[in-house]
ZAMAR-948206 format. One record per residue: x, y, z of N, C-alpha, C, O in turn; residue in one letter. Coordinates in steps of 0.001 Angstrom, whole numbers, plus 500000, padded with zeros to 6 digits. Atoms other than C-alpha are relative to their C-alpha. Example, Ala and Ser with C-alpha at 12.3 -4.5 7.8 and 13.67 -1.06 7.14 Angstrom:
! residues 2
+--------+--------+--------+--------+--------+--------+--------+--------+--------+--------+--------+--------+------+
!   n_c1 !   n_c2 !   n_c3 !  ca_c1 !  ca_c2 !  ca_c3 !   c_c1 !   c_c2 !   c_c3 !   o_c1 !   o_c2 !   o_c3 ! code !
+--------+--------+--------+--------+--------+--------+--------+--------+--------+--------+--------+--------+------+
! 500890 ! 498810 ! 500000 ! 512300 ! 495500 ! 507800 ! 500900 ! 501200 ! 500000 ! 501936 ! 501181 ! 500665 !    A !
! 499180 ! 498810 ! 499940 ! 513670 ! 498940 ! 507140 ! 499230 ! 501090 ! 500730 ! 499739 ! 502198 ! 500899 !    S !
+--------+--------+--------+--------+--------+--------+--------+--------+--------+--------+--------+--------+------+
***
This chain:
! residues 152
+--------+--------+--------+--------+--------+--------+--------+--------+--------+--------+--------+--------+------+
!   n_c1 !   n_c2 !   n_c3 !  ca_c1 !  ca_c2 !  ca_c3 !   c_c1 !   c_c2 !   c_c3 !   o_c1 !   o_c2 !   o_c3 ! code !
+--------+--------+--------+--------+--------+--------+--------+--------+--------+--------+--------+--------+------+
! 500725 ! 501255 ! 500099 ! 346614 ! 140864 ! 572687 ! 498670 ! 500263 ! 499319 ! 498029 ! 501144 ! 499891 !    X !
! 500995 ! 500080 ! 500849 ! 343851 ! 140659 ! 570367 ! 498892 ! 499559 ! 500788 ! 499322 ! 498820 ! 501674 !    X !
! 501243 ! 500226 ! 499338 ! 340124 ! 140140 ! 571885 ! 499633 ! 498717 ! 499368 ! 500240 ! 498279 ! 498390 !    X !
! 501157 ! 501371 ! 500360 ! 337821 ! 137016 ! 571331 ! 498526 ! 499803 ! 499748 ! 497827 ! 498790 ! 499753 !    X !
! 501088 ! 499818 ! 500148 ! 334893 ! 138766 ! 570624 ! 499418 ! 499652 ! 498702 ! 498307 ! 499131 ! 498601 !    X !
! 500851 ! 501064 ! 500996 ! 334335 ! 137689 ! 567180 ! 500060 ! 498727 ! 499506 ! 499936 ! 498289 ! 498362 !    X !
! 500367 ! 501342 ! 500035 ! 334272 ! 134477 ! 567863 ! 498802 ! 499225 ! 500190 ! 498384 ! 499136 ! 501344 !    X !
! 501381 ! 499886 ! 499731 ! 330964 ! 133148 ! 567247 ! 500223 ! 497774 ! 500584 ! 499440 ! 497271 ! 501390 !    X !
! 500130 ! 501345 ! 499727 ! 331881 ! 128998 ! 567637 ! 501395 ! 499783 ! 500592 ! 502361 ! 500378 ! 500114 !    X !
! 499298 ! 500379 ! 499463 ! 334144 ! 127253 ! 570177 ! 500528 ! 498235 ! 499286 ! 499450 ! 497767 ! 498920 !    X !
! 499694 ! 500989 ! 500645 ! 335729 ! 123783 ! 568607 ! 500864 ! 499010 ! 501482 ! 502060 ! 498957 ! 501766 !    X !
! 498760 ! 500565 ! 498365 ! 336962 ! 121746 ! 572214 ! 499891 ! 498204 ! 499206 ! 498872 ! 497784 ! 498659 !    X !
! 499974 ! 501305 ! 500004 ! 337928 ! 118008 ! 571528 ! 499532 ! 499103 ! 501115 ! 499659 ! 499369 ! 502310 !    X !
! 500333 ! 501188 ! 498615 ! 336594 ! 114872 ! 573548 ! 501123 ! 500179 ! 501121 ! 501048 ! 500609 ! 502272 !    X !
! 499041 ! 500579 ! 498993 ! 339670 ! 114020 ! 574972 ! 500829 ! 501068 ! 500799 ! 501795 ! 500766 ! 501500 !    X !
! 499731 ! 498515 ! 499253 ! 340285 ! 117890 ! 576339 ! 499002 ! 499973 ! 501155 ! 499422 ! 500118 ! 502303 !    X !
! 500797 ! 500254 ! 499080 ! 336844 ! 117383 ! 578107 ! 500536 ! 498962 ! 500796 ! 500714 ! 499115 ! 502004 !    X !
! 499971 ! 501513 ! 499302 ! 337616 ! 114020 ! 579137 ! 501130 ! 500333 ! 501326 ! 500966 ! 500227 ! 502542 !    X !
! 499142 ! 499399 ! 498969 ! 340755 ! 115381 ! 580714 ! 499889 ! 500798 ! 500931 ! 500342 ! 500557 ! 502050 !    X !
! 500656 ! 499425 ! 499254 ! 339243 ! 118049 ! 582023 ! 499243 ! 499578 ! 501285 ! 499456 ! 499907 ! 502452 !    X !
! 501040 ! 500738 ! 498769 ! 336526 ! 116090 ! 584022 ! 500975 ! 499298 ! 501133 ! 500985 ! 499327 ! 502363 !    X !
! 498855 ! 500827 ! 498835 ! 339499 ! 113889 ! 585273 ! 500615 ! 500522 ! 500894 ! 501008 ! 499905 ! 501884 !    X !
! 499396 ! 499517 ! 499184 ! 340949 ! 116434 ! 586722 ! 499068 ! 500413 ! 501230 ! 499074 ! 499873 ! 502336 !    X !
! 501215 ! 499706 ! 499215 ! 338093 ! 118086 ! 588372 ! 499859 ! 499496 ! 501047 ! 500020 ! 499979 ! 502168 !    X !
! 500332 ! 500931 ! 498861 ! 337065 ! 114856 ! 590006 ! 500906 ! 499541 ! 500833 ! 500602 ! 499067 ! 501927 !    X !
! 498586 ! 500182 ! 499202 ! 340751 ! 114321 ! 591146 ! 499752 ! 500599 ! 500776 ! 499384 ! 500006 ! 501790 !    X !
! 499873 ! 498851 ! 498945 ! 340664 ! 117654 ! 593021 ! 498759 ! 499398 ! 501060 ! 499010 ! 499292 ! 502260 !    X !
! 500969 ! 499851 ! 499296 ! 336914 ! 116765 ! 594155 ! 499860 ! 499314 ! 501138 ! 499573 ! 499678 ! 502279 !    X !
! 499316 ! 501285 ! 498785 ! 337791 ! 113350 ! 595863 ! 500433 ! 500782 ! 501382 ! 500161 ! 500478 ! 502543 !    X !
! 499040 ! 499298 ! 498685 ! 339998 ! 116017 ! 598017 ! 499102 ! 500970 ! 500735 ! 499549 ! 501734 ! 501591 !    X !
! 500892 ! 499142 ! 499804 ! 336488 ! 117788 ! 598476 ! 500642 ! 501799 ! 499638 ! 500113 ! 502723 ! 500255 !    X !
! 499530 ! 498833 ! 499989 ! 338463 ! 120980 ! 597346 ! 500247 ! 499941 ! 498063 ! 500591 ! 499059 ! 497276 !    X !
! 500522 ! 499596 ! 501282 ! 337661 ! 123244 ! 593961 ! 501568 ! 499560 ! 499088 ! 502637 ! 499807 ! 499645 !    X !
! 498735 ! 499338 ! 501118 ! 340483 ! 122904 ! 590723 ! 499461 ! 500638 ! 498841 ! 498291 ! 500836 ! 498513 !    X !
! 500432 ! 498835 ! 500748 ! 341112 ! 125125 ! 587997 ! 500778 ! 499723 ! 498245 ! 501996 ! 499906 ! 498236 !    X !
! 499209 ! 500693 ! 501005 ! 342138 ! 123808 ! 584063 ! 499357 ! 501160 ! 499208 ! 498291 ! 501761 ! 499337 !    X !
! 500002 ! 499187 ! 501325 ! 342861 ! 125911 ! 580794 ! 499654 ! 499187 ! 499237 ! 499683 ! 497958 ! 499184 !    X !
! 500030 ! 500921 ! 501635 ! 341983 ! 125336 ! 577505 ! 500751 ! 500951 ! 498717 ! 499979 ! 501722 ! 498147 !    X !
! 499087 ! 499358 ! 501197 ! 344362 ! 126923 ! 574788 ! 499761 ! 499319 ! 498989 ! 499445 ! 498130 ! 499012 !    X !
! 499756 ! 500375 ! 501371 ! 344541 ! 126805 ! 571063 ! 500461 ! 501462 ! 499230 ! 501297 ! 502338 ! 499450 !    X !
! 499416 ! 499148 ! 500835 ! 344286 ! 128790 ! 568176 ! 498558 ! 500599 ! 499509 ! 497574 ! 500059 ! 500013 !    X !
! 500884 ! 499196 ! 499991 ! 341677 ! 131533 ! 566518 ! 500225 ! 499575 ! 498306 ! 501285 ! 499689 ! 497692 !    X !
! 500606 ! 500717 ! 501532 ! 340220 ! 129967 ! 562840 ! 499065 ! 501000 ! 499604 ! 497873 ! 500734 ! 499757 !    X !
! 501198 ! 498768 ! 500710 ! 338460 ! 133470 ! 561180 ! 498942 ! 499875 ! 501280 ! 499347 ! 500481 ! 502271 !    X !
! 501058 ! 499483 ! 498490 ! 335234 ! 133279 ! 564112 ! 499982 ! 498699 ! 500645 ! 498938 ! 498410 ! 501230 !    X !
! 500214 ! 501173 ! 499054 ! 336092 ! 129838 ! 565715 ! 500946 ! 499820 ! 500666 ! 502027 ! 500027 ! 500116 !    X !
! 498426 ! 500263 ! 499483 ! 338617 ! 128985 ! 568204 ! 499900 ! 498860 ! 500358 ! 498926 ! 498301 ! 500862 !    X !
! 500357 ! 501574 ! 499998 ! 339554 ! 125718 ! 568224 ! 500876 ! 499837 ! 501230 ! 501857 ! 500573 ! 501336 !    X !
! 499426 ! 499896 ! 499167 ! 340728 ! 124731 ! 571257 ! 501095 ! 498434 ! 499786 ! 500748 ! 497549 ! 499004 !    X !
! 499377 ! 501014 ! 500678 ! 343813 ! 122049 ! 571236 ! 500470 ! 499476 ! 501111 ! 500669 ! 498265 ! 501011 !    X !
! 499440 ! 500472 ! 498852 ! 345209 ! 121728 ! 574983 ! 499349 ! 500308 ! 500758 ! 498859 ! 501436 ! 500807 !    X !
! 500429 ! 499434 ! 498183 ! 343919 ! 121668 ! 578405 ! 501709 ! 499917 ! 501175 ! 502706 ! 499218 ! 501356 !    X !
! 498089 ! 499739 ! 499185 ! 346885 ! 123080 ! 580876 ! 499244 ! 499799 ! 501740 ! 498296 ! 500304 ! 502342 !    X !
! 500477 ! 500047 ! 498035 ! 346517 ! 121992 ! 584823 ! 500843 ! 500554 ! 500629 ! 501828 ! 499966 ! 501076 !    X !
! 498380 ! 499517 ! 499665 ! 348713 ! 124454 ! 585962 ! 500342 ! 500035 ! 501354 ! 499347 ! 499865 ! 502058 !    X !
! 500366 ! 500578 ! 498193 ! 349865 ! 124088 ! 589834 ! 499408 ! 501122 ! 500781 ! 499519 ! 502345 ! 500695 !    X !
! 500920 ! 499020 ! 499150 ! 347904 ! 125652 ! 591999 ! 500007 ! 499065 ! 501449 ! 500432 ! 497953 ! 501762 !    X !
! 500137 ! 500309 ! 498401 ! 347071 ! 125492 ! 595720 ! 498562 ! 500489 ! 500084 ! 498020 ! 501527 ! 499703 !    X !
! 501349 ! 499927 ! 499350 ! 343776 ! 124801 ! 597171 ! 499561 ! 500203 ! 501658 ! 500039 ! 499567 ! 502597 !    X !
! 500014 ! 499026 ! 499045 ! 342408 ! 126917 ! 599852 ! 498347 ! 499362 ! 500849 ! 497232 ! 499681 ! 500436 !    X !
! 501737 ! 499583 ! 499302 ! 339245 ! 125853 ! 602505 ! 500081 ! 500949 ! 501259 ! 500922 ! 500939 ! 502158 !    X !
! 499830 ! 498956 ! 499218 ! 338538 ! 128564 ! 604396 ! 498716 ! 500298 ! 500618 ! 497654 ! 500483 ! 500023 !    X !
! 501385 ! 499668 ! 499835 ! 336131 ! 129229 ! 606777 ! 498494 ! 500169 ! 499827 ! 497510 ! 499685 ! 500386 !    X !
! 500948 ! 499733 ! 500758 ! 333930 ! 130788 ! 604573 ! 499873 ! 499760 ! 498664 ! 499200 ! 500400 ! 497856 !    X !
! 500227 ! 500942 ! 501493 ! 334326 ! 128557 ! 601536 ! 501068 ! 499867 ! 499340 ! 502017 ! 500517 ! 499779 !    X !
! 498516 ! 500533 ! 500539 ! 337118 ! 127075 ! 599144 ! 500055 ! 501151 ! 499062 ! 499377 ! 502176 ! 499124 !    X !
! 498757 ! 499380 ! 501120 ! 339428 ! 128493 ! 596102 ! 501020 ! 499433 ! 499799 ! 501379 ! 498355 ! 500272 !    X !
! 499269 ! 500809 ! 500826 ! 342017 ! 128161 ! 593974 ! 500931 ! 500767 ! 499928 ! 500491 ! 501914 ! 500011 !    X !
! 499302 ! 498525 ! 499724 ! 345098 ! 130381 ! 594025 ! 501230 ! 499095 ! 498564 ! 501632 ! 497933 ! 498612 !    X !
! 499042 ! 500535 ! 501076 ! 347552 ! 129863 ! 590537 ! 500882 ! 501117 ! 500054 ! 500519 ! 502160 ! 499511 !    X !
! 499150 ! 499342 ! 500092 ! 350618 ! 131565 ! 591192 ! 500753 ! 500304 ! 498954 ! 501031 ! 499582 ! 497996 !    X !
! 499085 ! 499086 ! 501384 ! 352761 ! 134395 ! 589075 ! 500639 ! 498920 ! 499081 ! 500471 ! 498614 ! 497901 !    X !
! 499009 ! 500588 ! 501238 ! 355497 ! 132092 ! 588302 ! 499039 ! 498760 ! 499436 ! 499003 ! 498736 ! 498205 !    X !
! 500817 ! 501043 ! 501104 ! 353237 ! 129171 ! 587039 ! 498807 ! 500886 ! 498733 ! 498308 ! 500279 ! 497786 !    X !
! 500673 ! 499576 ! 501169 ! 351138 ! 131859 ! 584870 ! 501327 ! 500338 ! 499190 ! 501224 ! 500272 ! 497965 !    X !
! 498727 ! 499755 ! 501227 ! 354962 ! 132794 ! 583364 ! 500264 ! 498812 ! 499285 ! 500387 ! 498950 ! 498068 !    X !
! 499778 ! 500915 ! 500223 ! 355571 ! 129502 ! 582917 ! 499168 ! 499446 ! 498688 ! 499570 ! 498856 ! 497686 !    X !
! 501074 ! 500663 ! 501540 ! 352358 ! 128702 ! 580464 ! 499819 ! 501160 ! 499568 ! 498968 ! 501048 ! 498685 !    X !
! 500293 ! 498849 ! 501041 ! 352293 ! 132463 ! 579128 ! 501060 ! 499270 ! 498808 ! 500652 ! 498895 ! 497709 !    X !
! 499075 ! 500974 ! 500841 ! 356192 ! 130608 ! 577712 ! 499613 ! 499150 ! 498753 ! 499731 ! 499392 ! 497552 !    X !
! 500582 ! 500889 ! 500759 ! 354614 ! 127561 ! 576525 ! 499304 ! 500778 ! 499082 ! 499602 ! 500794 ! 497888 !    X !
! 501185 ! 499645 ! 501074 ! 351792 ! 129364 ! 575032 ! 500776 ! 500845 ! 498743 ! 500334 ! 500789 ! 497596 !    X !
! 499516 ! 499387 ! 501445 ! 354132 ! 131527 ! 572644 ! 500616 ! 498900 ! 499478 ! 500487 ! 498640 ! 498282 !    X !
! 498906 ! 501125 ! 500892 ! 356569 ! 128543 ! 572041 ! 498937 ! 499785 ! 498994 ! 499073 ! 500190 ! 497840 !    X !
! 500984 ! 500996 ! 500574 ! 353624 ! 126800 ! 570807 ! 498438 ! 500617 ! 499012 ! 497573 ! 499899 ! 498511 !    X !
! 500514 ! 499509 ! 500693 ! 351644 ! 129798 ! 569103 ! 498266 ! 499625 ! 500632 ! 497192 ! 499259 ! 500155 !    X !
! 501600 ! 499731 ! 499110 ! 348516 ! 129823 ! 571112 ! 499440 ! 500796 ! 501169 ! 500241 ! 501522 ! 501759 !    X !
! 500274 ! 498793 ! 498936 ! 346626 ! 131799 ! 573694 ! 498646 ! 498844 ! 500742 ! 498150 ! 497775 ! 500385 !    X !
! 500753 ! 500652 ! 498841 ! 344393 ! 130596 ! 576353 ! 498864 ! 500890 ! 499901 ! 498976 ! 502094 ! 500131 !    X !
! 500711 ! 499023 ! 500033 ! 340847 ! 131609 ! 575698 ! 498798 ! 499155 ! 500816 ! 497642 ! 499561 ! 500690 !    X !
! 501202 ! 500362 ! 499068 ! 338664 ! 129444 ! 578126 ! 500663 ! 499444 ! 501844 ! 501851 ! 499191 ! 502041 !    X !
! 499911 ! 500292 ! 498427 ! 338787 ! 128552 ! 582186 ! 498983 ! 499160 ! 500470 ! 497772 ! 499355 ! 500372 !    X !
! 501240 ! 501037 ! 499421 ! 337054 ! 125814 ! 583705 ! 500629 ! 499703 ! 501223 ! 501749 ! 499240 ! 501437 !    X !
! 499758 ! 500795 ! 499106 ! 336692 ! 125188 ! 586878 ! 498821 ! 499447 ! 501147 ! 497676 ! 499859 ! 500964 !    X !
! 500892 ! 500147 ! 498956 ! 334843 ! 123665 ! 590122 ! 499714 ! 500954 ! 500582 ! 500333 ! 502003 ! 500763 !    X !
! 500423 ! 499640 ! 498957 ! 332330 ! 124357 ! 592345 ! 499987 ! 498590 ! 501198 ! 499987 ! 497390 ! 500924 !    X !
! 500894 ! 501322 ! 499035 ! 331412 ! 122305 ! 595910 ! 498877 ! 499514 ! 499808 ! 498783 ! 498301 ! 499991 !    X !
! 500976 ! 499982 ! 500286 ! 327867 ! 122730 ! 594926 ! 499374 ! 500655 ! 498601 ! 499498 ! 500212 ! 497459 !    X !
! 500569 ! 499046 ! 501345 ! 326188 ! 125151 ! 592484 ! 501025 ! 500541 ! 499257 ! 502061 ! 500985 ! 499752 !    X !
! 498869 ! 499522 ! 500909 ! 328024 ! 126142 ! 589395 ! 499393 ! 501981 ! 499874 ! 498273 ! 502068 ! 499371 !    X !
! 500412 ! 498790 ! 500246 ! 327402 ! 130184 ! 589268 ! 501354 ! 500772 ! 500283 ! 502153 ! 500235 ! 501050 !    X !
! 498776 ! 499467 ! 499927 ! 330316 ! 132808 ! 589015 ! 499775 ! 500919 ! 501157 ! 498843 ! 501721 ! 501090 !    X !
! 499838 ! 499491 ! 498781 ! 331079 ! 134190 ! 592526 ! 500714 ! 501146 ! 500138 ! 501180 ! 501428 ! 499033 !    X !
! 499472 ! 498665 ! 500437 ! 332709 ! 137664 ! 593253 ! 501503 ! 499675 ! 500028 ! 502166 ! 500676 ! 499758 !    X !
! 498765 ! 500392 ! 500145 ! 336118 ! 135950 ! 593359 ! 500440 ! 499268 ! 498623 ! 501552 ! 499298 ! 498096 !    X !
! 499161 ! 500084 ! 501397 ! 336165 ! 134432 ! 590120 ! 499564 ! 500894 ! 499083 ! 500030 ! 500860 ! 497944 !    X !
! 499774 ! 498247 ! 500699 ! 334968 ! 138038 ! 588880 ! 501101 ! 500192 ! 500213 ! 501863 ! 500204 ! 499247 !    X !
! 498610 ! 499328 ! 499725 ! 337970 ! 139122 ! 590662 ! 501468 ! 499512 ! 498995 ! 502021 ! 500067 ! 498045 !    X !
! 499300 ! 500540 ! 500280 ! 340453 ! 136609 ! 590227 ! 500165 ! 499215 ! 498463 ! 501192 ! 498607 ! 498163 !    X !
! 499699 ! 500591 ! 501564 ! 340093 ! 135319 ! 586494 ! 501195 ! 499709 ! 499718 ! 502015 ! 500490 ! 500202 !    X !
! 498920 ! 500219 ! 500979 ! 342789 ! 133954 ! 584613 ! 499650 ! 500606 ! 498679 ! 500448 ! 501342 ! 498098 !    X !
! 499688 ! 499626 ! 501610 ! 341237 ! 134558 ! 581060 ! 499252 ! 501645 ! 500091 ! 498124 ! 501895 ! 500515 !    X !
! 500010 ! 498854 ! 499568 ! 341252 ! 138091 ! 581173 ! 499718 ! 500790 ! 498435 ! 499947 ! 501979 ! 498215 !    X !
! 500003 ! 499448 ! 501437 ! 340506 ! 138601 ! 577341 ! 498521 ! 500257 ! 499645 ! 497784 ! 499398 ! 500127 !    X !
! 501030 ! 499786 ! 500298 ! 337371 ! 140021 ! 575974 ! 499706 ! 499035 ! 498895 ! 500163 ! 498910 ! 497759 !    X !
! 500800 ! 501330 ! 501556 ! 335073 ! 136873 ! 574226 ! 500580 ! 499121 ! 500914 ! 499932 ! 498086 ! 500757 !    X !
! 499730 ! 501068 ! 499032 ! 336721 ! 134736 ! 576928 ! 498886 ! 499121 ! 500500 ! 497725 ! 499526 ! 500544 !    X !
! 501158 ! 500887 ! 499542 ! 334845 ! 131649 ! 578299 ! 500205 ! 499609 ! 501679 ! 501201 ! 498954 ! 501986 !    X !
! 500042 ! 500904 ! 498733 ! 334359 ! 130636 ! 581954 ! 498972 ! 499277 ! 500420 ! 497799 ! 499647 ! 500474 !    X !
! 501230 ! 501022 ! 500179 ! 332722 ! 127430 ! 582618 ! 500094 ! 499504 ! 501441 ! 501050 ! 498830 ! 501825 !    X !
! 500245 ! 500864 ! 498486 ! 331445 ! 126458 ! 586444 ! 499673 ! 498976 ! 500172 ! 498493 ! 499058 ! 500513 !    X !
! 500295 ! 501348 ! 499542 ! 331260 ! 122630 ! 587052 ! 499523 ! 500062 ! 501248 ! 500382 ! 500273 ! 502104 !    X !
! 500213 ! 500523 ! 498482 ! 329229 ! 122025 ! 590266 ! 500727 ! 498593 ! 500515 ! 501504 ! 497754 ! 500058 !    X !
! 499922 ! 501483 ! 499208 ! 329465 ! 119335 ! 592533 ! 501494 ! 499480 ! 500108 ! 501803 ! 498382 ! 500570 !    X !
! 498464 ! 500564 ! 499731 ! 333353 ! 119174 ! 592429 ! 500016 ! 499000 ! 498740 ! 500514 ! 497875 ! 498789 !    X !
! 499595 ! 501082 ! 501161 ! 333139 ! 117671 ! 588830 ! 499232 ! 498935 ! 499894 ! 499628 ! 497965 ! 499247 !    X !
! 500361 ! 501890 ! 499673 ! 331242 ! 114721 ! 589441 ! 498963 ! 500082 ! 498805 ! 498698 ! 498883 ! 498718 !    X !
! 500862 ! 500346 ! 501153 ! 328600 ! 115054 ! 586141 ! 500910 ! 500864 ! 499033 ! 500100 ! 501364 ! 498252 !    X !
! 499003 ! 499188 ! 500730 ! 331722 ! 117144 ! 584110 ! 498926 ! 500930 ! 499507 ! 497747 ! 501205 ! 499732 !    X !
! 500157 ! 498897 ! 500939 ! 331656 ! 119582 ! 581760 ! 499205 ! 499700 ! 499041 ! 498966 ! 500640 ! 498282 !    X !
! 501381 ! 500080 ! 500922 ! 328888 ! 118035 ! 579598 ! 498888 ! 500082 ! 500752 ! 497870 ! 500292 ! 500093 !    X !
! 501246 ! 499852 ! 499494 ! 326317 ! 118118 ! 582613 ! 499365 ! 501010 ! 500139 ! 499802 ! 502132 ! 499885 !    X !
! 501209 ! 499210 ! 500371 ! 323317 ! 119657 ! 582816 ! 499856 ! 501483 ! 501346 ! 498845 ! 502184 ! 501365 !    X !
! 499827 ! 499041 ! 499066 ! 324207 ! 122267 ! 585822 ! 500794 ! 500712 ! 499876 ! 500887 ! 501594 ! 500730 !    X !
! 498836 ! 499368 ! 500305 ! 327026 ! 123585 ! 584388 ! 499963 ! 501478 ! 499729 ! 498962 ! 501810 ! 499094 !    X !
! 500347 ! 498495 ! 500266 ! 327500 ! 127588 ! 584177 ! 500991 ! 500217 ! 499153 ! 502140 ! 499787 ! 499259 !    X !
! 498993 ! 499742 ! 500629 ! 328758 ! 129194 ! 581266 ! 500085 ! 501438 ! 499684 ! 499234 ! 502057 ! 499045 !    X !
! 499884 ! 498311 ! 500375 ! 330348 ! 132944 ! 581203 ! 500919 ! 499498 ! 498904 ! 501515 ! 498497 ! 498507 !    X !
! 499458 ! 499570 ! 501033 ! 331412 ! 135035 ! 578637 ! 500901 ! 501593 ! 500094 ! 500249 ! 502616 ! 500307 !    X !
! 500072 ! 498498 ! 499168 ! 333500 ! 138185 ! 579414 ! 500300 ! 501246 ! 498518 ! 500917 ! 501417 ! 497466 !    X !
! 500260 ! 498879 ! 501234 ! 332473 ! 141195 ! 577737 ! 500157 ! 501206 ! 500706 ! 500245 ! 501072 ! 501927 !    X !
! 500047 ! 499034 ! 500064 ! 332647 ! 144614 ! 577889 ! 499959 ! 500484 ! 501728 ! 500872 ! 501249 ! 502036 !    X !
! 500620 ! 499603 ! 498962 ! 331085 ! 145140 ! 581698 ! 500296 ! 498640 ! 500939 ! 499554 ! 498638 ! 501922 !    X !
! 499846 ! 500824 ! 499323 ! 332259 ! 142026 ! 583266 ! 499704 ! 498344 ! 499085 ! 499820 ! 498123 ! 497879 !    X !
! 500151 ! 501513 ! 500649 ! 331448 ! 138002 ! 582712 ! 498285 ! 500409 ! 500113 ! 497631 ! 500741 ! 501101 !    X !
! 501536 ! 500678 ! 499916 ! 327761 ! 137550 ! 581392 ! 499886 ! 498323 ! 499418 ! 500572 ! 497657 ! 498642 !    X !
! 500434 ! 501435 ! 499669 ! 325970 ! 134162 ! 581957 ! 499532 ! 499786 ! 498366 ! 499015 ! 500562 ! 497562 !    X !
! 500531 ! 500604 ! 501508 ! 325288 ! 132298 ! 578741 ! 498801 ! 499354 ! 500085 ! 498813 ! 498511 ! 500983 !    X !
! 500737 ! 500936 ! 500158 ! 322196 ! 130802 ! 578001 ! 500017 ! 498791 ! 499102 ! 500556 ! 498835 ! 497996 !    X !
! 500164 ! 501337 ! 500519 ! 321522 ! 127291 ! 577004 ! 500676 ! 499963 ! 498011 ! 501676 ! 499451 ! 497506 !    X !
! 500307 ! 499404 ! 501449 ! 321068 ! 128427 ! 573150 ! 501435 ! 500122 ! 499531 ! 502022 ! 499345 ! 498778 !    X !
! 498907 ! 499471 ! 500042 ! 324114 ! 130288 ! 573264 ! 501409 ! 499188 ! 500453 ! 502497 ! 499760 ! 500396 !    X !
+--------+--------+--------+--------+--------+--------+--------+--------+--------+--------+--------+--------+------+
***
């Protein structure tokens, strides 16, 4: 699998966000975190992204705070898709209850597992999406996910 590190610009459509958020706030209603892809394709240093995938998952509150658990066979299932369809999955978005910041479980647990990968933390269970102003955005490199600044 090829890395995502020289990718210097991301290309996401409205209606990927839009979907995105919808989902989010679906899950949030249920006060419990979800977890949506974004796949496409790699344009010389841009990846344009073309689908968001909601793949099934089970939501977890636990004691000591929620999660998101996306089982084997549903990652076989959209690894499938993703060759039928000539794309790769190079971003992860998902909720928080509160603060968007990457926790030692979605260190652990990642889905996009590719170097130049994006993971984006929605607080609040979605409720100002993926364009608001609290939003956290990693990048995983070399030594783990670093935090993006604003700029960046």
């Amino acid at each position: 699998m090829s890395t995502l590190v020289a990718i210097q610009r991301f290309i996401v459509p409205p209606e990927v966000v839009d979907d995105t958020d919808g989902q989010l706030r679906l899950a949030g209603r249920e006060r419990v975190e979800s977890f949506v892809l974004w796949s496409g394709s790699q344009e010389g240093d841009t990846f344009v992204v073309r689908t968001a995938h909601v793949p099934r998952q089970t939501a977890y509150k636990l004691p000591d705070g929620l999660c998101v658990r996306v089982d084997g066979d549903e990652l076989h299932r959209l690894n499938v898709w993703l060759f039928e369809h000539r794309q790769q999955v190079a971003v992860q978005v998902h909720s928080h209850p509160t603060d968007a910041y990457h926790s030692e479980t979605d260190d652990t647990y990642a889905i996009v597992a590719v170097r130049g990968g994006l993971s984006i933390v929605v607080p609040d269970f979605g409720r100002s999406g993926v364009r608001g102003g609290a939003v956290a955005w990693y990048r995983l490199g070399d030594a783990g996910w670093d935090e993006l600044t604003p700029e960046e």
